[in-house]
C-alpha positions as CSV (number, residue, x, y, z in Angstrom):
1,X,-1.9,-39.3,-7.5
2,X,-1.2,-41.3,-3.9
3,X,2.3,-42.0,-3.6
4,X,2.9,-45.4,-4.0
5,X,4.7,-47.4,-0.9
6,X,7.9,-49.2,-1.3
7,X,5.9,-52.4,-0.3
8,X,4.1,-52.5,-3.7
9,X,7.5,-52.6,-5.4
10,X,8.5,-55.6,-3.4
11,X,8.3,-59.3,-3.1
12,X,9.4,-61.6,-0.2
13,X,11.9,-63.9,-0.9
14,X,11.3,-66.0,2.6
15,X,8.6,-65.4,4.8
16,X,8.3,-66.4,8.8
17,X,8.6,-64.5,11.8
18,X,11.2,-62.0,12.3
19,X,12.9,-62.4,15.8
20,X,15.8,-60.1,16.6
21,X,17.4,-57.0,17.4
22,X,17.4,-54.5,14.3
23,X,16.3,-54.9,10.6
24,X,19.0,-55.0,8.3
25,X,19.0,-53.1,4.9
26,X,21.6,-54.5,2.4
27,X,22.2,-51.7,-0.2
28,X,24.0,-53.4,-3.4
29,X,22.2,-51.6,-6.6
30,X,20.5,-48.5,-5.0
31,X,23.5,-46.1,-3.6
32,X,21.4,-43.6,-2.5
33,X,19.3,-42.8,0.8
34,X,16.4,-40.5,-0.4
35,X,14.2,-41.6,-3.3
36,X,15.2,-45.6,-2.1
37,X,12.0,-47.2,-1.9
38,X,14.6,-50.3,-0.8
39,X,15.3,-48.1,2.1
40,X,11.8,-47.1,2.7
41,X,10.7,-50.7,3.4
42,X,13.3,-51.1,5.4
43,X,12.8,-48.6,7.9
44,X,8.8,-49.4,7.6
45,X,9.6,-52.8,8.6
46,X,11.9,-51.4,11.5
47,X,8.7,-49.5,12.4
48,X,6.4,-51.8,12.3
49,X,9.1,-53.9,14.4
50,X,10.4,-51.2,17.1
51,X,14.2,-52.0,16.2
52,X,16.5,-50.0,14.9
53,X,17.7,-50.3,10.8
54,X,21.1,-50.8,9.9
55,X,22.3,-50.2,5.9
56,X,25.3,-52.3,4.5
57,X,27.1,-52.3,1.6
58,X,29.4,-54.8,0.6
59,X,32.3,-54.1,-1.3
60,X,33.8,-56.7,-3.3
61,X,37.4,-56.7,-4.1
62,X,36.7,-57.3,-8.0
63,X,33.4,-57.0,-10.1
64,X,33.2,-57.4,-13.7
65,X,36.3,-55.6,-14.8
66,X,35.8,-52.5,-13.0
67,X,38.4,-50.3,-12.5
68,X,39.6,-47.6,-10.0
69,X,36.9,-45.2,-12.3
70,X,34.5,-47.2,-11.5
71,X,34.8,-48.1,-7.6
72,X,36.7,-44.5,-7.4
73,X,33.6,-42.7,-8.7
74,X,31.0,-45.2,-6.7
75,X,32.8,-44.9,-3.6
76,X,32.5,-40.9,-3.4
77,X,29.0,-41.3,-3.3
78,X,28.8,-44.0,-0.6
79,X,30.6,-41.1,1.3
80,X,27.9,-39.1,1.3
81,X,24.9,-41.7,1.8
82,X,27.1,-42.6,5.3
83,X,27.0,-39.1,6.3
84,X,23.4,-38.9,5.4
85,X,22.3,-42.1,7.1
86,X,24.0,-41.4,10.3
87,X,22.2,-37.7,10.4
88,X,18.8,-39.6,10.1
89,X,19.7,-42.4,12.4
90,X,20.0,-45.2,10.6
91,X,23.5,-47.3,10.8
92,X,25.6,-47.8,8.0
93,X,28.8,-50.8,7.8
94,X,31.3,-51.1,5.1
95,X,32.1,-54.6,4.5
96,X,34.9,-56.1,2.5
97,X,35.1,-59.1,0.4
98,X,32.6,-61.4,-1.4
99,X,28.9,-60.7,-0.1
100,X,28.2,-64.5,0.1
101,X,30.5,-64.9,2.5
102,X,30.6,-61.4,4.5
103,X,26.7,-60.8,4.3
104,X,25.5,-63.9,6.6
105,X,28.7,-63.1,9.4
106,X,27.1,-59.7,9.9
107,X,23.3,-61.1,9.9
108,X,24.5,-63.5,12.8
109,X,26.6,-60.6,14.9
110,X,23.7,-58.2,14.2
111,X,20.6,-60.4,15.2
112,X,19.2,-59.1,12.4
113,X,15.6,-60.1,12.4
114,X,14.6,-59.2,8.5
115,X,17.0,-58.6,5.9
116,X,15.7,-56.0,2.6
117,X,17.7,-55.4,0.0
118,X,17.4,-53.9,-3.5
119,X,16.9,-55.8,-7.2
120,X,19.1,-56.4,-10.0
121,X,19.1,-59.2,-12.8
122,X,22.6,-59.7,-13.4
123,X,24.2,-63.1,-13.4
124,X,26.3,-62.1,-10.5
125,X,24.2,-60.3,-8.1
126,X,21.7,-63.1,-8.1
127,X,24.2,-65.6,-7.2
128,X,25.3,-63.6,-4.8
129,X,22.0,-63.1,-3.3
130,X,21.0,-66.5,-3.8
131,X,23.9,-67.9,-1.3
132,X,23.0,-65.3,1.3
133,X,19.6,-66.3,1.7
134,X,20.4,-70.1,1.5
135,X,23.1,-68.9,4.5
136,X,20.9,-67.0,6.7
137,X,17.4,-68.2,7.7
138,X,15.5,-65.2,8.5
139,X,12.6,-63.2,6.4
140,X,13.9,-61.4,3.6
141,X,12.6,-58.9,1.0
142,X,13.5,-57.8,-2.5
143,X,12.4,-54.1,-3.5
144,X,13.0,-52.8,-7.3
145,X,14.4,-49.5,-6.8
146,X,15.9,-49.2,-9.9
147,X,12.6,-49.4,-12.2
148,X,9.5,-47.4,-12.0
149,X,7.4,-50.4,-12.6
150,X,8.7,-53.5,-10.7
151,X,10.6,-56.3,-13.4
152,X,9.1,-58.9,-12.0
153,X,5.4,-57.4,-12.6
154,X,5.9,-55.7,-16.2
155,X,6.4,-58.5,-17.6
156,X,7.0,-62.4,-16.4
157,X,8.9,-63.7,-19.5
158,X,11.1,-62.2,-21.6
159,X,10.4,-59.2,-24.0
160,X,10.7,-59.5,-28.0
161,X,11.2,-56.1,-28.7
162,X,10.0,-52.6,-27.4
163,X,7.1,-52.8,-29.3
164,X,5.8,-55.8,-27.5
165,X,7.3,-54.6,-24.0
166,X,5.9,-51.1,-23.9
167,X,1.9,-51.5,-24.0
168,X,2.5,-53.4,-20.7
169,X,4.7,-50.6,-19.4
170,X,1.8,-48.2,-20.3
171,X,-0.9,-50.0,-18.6
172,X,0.9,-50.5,-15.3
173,X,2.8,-47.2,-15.2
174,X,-0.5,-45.1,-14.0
175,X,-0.3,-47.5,-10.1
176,X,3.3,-46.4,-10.4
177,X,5.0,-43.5,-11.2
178,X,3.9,-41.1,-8.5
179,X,6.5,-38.5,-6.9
180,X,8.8,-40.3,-4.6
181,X,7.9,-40.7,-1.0
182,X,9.9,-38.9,1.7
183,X,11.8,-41.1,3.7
184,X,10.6,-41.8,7.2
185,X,12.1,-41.6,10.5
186,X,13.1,-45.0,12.1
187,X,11.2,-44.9,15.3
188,X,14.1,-46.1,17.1
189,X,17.8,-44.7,15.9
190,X,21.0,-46.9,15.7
191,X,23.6,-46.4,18.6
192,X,26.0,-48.7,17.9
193,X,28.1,-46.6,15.6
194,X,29.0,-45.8,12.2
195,X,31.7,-48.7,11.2
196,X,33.4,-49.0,8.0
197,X,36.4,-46.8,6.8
198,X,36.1,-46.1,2.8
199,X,38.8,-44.6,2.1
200,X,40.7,-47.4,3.8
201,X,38.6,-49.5,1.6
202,X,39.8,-47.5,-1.5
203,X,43.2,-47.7,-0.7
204,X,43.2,-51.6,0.0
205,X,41.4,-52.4,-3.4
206,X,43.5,-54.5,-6.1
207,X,42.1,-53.3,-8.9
208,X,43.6,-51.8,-12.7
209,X,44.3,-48.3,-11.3
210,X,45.8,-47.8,-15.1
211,X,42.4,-46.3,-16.0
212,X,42.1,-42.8,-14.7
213,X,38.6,-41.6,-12.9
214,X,36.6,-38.8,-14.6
215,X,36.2,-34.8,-13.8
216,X,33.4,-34.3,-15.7
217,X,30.7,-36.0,-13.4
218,X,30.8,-35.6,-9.7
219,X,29.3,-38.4,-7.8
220,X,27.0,-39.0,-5.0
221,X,23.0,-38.3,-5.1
222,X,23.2,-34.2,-4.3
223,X,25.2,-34.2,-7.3
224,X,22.8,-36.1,-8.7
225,X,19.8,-34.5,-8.2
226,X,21.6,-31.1,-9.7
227,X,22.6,-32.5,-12.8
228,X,18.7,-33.8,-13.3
229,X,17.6,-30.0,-12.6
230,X,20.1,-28.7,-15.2
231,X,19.2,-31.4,-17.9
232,X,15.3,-30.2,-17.2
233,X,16.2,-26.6,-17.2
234,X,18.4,-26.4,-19.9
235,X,18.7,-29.0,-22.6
236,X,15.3,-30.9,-21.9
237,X,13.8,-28.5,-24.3
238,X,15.2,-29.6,-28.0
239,X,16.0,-32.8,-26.7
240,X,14.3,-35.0,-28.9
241,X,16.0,-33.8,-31.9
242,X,19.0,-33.0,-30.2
243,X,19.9,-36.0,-28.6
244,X,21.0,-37.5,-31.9
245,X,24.1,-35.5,-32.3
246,X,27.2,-36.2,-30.9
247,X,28.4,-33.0,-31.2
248,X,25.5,-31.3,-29.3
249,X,24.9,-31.3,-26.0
250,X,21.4,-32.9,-25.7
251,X,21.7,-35.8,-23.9
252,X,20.7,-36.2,-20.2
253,X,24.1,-37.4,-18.6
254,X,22.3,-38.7,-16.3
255,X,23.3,-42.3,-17.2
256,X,26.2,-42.9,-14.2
257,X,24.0,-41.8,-11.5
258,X,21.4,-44.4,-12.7
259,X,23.9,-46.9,-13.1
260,X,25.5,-46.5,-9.5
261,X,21.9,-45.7,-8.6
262,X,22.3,-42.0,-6.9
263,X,19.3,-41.1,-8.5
264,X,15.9,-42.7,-8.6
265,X,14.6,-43.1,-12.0
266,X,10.9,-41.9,-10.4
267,X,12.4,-38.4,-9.6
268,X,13.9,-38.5,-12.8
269,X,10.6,-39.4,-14.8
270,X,8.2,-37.5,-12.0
271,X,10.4,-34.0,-12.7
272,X,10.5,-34.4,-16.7
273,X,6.7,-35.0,-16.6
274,X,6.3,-31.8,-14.1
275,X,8.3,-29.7,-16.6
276,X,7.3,-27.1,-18.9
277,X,9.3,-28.7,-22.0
278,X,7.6,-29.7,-25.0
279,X,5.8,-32.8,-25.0
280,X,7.8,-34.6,-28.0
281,X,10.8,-33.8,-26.0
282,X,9.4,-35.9,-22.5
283,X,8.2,-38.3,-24.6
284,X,11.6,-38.9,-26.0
285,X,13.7,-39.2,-22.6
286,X,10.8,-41.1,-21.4
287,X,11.0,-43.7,-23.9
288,X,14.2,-44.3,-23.1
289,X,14.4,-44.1,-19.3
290,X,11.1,-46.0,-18.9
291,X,10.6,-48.5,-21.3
292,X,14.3,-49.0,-22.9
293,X,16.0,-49.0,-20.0
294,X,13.2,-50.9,-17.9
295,X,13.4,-53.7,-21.0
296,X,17.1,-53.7,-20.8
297,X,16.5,-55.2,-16.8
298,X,13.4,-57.5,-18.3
299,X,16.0,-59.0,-21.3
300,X,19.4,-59.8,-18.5
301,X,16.8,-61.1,-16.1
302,X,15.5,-63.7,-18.7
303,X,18.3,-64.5,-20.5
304,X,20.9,-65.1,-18.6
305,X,23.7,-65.5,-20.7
306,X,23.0,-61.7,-21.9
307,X,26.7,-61.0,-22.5
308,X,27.1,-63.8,-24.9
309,X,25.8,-64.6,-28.2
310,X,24.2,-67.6,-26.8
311,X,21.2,-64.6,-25.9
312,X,20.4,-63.5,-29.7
313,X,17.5,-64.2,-31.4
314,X,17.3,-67.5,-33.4
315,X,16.7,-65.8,-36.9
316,X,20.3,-63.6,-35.7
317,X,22.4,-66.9,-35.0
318,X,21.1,-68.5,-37.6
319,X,22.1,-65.6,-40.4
320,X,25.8,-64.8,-38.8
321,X,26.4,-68.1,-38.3
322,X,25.8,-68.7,-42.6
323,X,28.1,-65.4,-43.1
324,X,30.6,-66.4,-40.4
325,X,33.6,-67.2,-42.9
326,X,33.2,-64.0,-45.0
327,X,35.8,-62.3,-45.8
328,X,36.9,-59.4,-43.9
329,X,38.4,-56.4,-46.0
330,X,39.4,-55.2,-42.3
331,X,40.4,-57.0,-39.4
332,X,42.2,-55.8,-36.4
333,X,43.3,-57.3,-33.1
334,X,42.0,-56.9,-29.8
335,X,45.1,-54.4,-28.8
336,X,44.9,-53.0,-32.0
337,X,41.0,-51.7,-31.1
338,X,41.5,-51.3,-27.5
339,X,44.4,-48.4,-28.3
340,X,41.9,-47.2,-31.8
341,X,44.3,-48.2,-34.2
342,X,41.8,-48.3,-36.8
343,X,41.2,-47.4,-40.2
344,X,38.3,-45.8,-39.4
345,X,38.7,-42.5,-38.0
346,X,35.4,-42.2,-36.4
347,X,35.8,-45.6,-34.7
348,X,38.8,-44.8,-33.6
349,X,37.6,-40.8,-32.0
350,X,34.9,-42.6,-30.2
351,X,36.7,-45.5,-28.9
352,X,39.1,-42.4,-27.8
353,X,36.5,-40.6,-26.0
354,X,35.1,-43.9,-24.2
355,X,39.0,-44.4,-22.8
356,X,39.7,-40.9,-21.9
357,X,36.3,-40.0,-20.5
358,X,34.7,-42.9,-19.7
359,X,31.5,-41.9,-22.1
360,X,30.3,-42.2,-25.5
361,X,27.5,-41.2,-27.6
362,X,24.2,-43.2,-27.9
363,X,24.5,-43.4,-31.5
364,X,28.2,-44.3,-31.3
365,X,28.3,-46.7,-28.7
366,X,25.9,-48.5,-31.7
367,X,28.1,-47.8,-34.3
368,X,31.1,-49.2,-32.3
369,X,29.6,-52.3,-31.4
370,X,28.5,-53.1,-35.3
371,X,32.2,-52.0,-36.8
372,X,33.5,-54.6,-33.9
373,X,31.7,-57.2,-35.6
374,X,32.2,-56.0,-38.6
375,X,36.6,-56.5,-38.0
376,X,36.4,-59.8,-35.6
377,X,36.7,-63.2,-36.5
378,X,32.7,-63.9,-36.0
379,X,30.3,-63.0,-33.1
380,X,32.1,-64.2,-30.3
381,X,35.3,-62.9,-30.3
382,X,33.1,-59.2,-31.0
383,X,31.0,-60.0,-28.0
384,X,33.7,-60.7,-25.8
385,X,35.9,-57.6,-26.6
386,X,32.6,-55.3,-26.9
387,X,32.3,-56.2,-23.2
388,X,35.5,-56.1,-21.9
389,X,35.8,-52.5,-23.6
390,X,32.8,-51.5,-22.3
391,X,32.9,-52.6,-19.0
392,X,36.7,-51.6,-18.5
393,X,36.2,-47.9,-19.7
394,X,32.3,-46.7,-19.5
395,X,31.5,-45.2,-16.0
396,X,28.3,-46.8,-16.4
397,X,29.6,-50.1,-18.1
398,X,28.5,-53.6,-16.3
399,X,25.0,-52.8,-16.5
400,X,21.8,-54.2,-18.0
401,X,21.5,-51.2,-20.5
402,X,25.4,-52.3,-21.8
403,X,24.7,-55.8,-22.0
404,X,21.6,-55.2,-24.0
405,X,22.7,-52.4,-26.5
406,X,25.6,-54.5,-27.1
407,X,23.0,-57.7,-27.5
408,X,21.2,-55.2,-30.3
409,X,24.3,-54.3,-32.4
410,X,25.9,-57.3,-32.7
411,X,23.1,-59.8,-32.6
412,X,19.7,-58.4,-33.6
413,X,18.4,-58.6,-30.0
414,X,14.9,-56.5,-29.8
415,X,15.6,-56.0,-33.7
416,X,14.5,-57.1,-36.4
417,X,15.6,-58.9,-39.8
418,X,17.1,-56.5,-42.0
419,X,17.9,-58.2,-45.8
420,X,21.0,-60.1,-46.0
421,X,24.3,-58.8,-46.7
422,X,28.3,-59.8,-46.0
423,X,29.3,-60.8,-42.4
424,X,26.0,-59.2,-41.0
425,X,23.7,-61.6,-42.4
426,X,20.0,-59.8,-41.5
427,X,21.8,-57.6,-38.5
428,X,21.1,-54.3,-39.1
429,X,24.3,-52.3,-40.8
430,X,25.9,-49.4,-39.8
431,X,28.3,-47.2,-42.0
432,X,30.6,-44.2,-41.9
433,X,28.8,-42.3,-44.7
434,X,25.3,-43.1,-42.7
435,X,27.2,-41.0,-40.3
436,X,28.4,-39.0,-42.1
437,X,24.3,-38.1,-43.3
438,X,23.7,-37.6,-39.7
439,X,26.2,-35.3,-38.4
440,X,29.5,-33.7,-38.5
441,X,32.0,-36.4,-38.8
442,X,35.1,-34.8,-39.4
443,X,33.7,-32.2,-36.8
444,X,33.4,-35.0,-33.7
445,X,37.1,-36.5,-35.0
446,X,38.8,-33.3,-34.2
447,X,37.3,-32.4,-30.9
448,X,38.4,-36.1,-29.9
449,X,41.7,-35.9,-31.3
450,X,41.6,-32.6,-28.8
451,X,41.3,-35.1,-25.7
């Protein structure tokens, strides 16, 4: 198949005449420098241009509740994408502080004559984004380099459910998952220096440094790109039944990298489909990289108030809102389940693993959200601590794919009505001994009492 250029992933968000002396390329979701269609259009516009192309990256001070695990762990890679950029002559800046206010100073010092920059739907980014181009006045560009098939073309409203999402995945996904394009040479190279120091940006940050970064994943998109080649190699095969169990290792752990976006969800897809794995087992990592993941982006992006339960479905609000003053046989405090004081001893290992590791299981991170439902005082107060949790201890929290499995558990979003019972109303249930059915409870409690 022809590769497909990063200016059929894009759409201009102001048009006119680009007058100055470089094209600048504002990295935000995309942390990577091969693979980055972003980039690719960037450095095709510098072409096309004759100036030189100059990356940024913006580092706010605070964002979402991350922690030192999560700027620690993003950080390391942005190490390795300035070393990589400067090699291939393209400049890279650090900036510090609020990108609505930093972004438009550098435009002016720069002269930038065009401005690219990568997609993302959440509430913050697009504000961001927003104020930048009402600031500066030049031509700008937005590219999706975090989805195979562009959000903004798979679909212009938002998405029921996967059902009704994936047909339109299917018919555009033939103009665009090729294998990635290589990533040109600017035809002229930035002289001006490599400014920005990170770790003097690490050090200066004020965030919770209370919450330990991980070992087990090494960051940046080399690292990346290994751990794909091991998932393919080794635990690709099996994968669709194998995924399922937390006490196997079948999933990907791929899911950081695509978060910080230090690997390109096209490799990822293009080298699963190139394997030699069994076909049921592609299919299944498809599914979910492609058209789960891709409908996560489609739901944040149309619903804006994802991370509240403003964003469920009306037959969901309606149903919890009839069993809101059920009673509770259990009900804990937010300490109580932030330190997995719980009666519940899976809860609790899982809720464990999350703090200590910054992961948890696919099938437990559902569990977890339902039994915090389940033990609040109604839909909000389980929405708002699902989300702190989340986004204070996952590696790959703060993301569309958090927002919108969280948005399933709790509220039925891209579900279904299941038949009614206590405090869930038609929200599907989850319960110990269902897990119990599935694998080895007692089995997963030790090895994360073990932590």
């Amino acid at each position: 198949m022809t590769p497909v250029s990063a200016e059929a992933r894009s759409r201009a968000l102001r048009q006119g005449p680009a007058k100055g002396r470089c094209v600048l390329h504002w990295m935000s979701r995309d942390q990577r420098v091969l693979d980055n269609p972003s980039l690719e259009l960037a450095v095709a516009k510098g072409r096309e241009l004759g100036l030189p192309v100059l990356s940024c990256f913006c580092l706010s001070p605070q964002f979402l509740g991350a922690t030192i695990r999560q700027y620690g762990f993003m950080l390391r890679g942005l190490e390795e994408v300035r070393s990589s950029l400067e090699g291939r002559g393209i400049g890279f800046q650090l900036l510090t502080g609020s990108p609505e206010r930093e972004l438009p100073g550098l435009i002016s010092d720069v002269e930038a004559a065009l401005l690219v920059t990568d997609f993302d739907p959440l509430r913050l980014k697009l504000t961001w984004k927003e104020a930048v181009l009402k600031a500066a006045r030049i031509p700008a560009y937005e590219v999706d380099a975090h989805n195979i098939v562009p959000c903004w073309q798979a679909s212009p409203k938002r998405e029921y459910s996967a059902a009704t999402f994936r047909p339109k995945l299917r018919r555009l996904l033939p103009s665009f998952l090729s294998r990635p394009n290589p990533l040109p040479s600017p035809s002229i190279p930035w002289r001006d220096g490599i400014t920005g120091d990170i770790q003097a940006a690490r050090r200066a940050l004020k965030v919770d440094r209370g919450v330990e970064e991980v070992s087990w994943a090494r960051p940046g998109e080399r690292a990346a790109l290994t751990a794909l080649r091991d998932f393919v190699a080794r635990r690709l095969p099996g994968y669709a039944e194998a995924r399922n169990d937390p006490l196997r290792d079948g999933q990907s752990g791929l899911s950081p990298y695509l978060h910080f976006g230090q690997l390109s969800p096209q490799r990822a897809a293009w080298e699963v489909r190139s394997s030699s794995a069994p076909q049921e087992d592609k299919e299944a990592f498809l599914e979910e990289l492609i058209v789960r993941r891709e409908l996560s982006d489609n739901f944040c992006l149309h619903a804006p108030d994802y991370d509240t339960p403003g964003c469920f479905p009306e037959w969901a609000k309606a149903s919890l809102d009839q069993h809101r003053f059920d009673r509770r046989e259990h009900a804990y405090a937010e300490a109580e389940l932030e330190a997995g004081r719980t009666h519940d001893p899976l809860w609790n290992a899982a809720q464990r693993e999350m703090v200590l590791r910054g992961k948890m299981h696919g099938y437990l991170r559902m569990y977890w959200a339902k039994k915090t439902l389940e033990w609040c005082s109604g839909p909000e107060e389980a929405m708002r601590i699902a989300v702190r949790l989340n986004d204070r201890y996952e590696l790959d929290g703060r993301d569309p794919n958090g927002y919108t499995g969280i948005a399933w558990s709790i509220g039925g979003v891209h579900d279904r009505a299941w038949p009614s019972r206590p405090i869930f109303g038609k929200v599907r249930y989850m319960s110990l001994s269902g897990a119990r059915s599935k694998f080895d409870v007692d089995a997963y409690v030790r090895r994360a009492e073990a932590l």
